[in-house]
PADRENMAR-995732 format. One record per residue (C-alpha): residue number from 1; residue in three letters; chain; x negated, y negated, z negated. Coordinates in pm, 1 decimal. Each point is the difference from the previous one (the first is absolute). Layout:
PT pos code unit        X        Y        Z
PT NUM  ALA    A        X        Y        Z
...
END
This chain:
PT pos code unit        X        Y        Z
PT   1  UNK    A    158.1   -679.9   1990.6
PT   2  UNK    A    198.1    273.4    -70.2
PT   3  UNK    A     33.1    195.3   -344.9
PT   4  UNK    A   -197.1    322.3    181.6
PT   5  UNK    A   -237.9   -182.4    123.9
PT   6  UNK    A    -65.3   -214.8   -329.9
PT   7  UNK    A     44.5    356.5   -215.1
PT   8  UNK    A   -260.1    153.6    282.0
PT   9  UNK    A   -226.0   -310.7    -31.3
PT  10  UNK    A    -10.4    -25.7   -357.6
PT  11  UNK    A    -90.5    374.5    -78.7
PT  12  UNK    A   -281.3    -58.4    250.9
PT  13  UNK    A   -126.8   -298.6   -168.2
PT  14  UNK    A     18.3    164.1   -328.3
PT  15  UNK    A    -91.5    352.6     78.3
PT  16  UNK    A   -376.9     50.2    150.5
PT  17  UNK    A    104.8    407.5     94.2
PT  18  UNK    A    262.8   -102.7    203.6
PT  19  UNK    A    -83.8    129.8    357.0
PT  20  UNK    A    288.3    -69.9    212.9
PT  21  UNK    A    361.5   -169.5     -6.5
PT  22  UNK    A    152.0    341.3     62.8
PT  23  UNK    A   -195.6    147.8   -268.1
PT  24  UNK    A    190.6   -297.4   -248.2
PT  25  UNK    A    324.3     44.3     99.9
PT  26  UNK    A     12.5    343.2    -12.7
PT  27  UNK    A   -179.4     78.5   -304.5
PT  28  UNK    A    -30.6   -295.5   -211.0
PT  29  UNK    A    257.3     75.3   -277.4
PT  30  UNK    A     -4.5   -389.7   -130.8
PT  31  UNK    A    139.5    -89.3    387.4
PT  32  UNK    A    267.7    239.6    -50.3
PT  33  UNK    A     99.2    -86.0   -345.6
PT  34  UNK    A     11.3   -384.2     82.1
PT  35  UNK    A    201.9     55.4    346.3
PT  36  UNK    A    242.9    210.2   -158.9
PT  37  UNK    A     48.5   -277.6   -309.8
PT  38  UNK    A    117.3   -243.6    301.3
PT  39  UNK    A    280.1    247.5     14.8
PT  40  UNK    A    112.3     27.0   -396.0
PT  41  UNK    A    -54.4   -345.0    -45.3
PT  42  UNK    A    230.0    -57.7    307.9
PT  43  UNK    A    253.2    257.8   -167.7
PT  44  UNK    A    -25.7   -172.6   -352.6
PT  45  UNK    A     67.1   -366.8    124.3
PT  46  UNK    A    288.2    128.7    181.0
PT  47  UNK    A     88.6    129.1   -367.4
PT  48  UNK    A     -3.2    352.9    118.4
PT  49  UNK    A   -226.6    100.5   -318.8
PT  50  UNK    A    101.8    332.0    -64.3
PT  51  UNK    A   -141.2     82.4    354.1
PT  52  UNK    A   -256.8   -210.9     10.9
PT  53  UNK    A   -156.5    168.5   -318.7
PT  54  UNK    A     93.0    326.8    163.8
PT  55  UNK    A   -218.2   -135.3    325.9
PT  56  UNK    A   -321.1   -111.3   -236.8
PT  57  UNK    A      6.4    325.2   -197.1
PT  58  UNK    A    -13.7    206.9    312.0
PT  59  UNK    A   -292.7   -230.5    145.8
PT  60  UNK    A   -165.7     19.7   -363.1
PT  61  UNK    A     12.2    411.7     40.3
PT  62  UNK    A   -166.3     23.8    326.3
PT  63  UNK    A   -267.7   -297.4    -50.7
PT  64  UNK    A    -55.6    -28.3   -356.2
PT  65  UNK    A     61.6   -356.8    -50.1
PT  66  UNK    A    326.0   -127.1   -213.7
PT  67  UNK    A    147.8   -347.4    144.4
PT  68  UNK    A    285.2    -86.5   -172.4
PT  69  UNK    A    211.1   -130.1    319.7
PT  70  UNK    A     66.3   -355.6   -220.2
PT  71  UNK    A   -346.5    -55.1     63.4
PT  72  UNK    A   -112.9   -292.3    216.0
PT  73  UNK    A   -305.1    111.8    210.6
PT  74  UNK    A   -168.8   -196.4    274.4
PT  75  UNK    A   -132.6     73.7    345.7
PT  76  UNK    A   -392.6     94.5    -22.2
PT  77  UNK    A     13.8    133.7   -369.8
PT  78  UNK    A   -222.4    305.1     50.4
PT  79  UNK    A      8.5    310.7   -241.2
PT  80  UNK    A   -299.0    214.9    -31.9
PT  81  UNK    A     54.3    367.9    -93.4
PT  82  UNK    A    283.9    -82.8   -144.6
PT  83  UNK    A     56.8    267.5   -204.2
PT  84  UNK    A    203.5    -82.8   -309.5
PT  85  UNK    A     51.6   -339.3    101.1
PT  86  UNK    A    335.0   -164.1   -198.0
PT  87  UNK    A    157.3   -335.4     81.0
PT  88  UNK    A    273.6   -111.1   -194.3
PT  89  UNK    A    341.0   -192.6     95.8
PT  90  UNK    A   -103.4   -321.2    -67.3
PT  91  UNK    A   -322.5     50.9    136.9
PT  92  UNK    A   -124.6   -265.4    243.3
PT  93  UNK    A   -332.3     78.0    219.7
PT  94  UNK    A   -149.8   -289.1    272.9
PT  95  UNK    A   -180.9     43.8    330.2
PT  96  UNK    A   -346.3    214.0     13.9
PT  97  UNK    A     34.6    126.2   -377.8
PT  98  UNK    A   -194.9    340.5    -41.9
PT  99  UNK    A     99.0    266.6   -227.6
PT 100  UNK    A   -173.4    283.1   -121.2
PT 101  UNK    A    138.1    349.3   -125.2
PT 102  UNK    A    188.8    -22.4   -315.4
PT 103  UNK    A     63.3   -325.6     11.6
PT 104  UNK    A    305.0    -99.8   -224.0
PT 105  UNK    A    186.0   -348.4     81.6
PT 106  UNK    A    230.7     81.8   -286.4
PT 107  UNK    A    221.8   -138.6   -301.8
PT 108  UNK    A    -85.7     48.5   -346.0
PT 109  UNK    A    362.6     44.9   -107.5
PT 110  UNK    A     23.5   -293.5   -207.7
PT 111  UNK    A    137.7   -225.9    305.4
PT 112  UNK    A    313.9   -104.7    155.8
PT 113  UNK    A     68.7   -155.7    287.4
PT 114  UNK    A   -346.0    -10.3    247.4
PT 115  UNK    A   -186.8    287.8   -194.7
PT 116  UNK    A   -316.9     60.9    254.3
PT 117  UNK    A   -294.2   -153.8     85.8
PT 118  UNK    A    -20.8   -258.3    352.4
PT 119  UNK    A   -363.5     43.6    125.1
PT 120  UNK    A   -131.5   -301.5    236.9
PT 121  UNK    A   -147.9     54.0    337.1
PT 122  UNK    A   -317.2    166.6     18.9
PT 123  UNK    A     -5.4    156.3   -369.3
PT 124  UNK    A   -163.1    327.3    -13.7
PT 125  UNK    A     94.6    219.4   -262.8
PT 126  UNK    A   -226.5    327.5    -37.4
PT 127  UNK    A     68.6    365.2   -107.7
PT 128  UNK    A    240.1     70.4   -263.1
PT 129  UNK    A     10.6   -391.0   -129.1
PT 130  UNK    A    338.6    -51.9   -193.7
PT 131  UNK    A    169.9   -307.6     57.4
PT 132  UNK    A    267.4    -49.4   -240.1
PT 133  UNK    A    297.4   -271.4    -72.2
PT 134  UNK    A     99.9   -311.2    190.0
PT 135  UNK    A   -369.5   -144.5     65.1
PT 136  UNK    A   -210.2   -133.1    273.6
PT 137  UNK    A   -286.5    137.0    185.5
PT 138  UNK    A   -104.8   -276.0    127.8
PT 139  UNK    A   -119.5   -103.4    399.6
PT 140  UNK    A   -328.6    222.0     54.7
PT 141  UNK    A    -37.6    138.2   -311.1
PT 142  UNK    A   -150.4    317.3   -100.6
PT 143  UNK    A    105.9    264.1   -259.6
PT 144  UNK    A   -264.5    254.9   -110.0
PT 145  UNK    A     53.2    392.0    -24.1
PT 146  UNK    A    225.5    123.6   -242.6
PT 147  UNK    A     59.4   -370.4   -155.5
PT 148  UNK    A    331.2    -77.4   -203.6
PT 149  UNK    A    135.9   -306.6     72.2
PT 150  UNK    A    242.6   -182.5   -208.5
PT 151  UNK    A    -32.9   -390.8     98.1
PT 152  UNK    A    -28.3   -223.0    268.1
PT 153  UNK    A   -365.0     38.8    222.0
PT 154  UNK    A   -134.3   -345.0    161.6
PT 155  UNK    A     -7.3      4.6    367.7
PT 156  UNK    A   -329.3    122.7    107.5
PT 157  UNK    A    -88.0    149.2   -360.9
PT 158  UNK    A    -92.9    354.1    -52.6
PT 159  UNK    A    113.4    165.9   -283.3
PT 160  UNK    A   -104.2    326.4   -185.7
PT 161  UNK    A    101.4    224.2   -304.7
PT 162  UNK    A    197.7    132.0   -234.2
PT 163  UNK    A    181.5   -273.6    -52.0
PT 164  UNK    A    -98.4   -213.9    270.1
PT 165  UNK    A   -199.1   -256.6     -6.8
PT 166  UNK    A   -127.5   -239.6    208.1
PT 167  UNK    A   -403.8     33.3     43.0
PT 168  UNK    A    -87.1   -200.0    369.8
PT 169  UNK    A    208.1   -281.8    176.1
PT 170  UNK    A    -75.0   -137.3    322.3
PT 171  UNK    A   -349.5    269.5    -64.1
PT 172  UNK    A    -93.2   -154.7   -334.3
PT 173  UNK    A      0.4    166.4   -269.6
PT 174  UNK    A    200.3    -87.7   -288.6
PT 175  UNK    A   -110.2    -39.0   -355.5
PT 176  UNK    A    207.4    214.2   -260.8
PT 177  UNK    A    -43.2     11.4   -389.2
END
């Protein structure tokens, strides 16, 4: 399948207001954002980075969404809203991941080397969650809104707060203190 047709089949999964395919590619600003990465992160392995950034910050002006172009994203990753969306350089994201608006996959500056979060297939991060440092969000898992999270999340866990912390896996709730 073909990365339109994946992007176009993932936003229609994900999105219950979508009406049309046409109506997605043209107006979808997640779509854009991602098919425009393919570019930078084209231009940045070919170790053209001064363009490539030049590329993503132009893309991040007209759709709202910052992708660093070091970022590794794959096919059927679908964006929702988008707006104020950042992935960092060392940022890896697997098939049919869903992110909200506000969504930071960022570094907490204290890291060298891989500084970003990798989130597993099928994770769905919600509005304005912060996911900071070189951790894993794990296969399926779930972050709440506006969550903070520091360490690694289980594969089908969900995780909420400020910090994190882990309250259902596999749709059991988990005891805390």
């Amino acid at each position: 399948m073909g990365w339109w047709k994946q992007a176009i089949e993932a936003t229609k999964r994900n999105d219950p207001a979508v009406k049309s395919s046409v109506e997605v590619v043209l107006t979808y600003p997640g779509i854009h954002a991602l098919f425009f990465h393919k570019l930078s992160h084209f231009l940045y392995k070919q170790n053209l980075f001064l363009l490539a950034r030049i590329h993503s910050q132009f893309w991040r002006f007209l759709t709202g969404i910052e992708i660093h172009p070091g970022a590794k994203i794959a096919p059927g990753v679908f964006i929702d809203h988008g707006c104020g969306v950042v992935i960092g350089e060392t940022a890896e994201v697997e098939e049919n991941v869903v992110l909200f608006h506000g969504v930071t996959l960022g570094g907490t500056g204290k890291d060298t080397g891989k500084r970003h979060p990798t989130v597993r297939k099928g994770a769905f991060i919600s509005a304005n969650a912060q996911i900071l440092g070189p951790i894993e969000i794990g296969v399926g898992a779930k972050i709440g809104a506006g969550a903070v999270v520091l360490n690694n999340v289980p594969d089908h866990a969900t995780a909420v707060g400020v910090p994190a912390k882990i309250a259902r896996i596999n749709g059991r709730k988990v005891p805390h203190d």
